[in-house]
C-alpha positions, 0 to 999 in steps of 0.5 A: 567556499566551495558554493561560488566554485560550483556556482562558477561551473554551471555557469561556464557549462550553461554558457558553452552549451547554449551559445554554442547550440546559438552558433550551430543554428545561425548562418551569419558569420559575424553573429557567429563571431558574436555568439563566440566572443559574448559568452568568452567575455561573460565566462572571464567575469564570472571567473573574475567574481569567483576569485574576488568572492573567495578573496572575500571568504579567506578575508574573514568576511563570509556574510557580505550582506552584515554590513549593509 
């Protein structure tokens, strides 16, 4: 359970790091709102996943390939 965790982690870290050097680089200011606003809305659906898949684990259902 803790592998979607720390998967969720660098993910908001490398979200951060990257759009925000983005923002740095770029002078306009409605490509800096977008640079803003893009990895806000990535951040809140892998946290979104994050949750469902740890819903999944507690469930019992570790392996969600078995059942395809």
């Amino acid at each position: 359970m803790i592998a979607p965790v720390i998967i969720t982690v660098f993910l908001i870290i490398y979200f951060i790091i990257y759009f925000g050097l983005l923002i740095f680089a770029i002078d306009n200011l409605i490509i800096r709102i977008l640079l803003g606003i893009i990895p806000l809305i990535l951040g809140a659906t892998v946290i979104g996943l994050c949750i469902q898949r740890i819903k999944e684990i507690n469930e019992g259902e570790e392996d969600d390939l078995g059942k395809y």
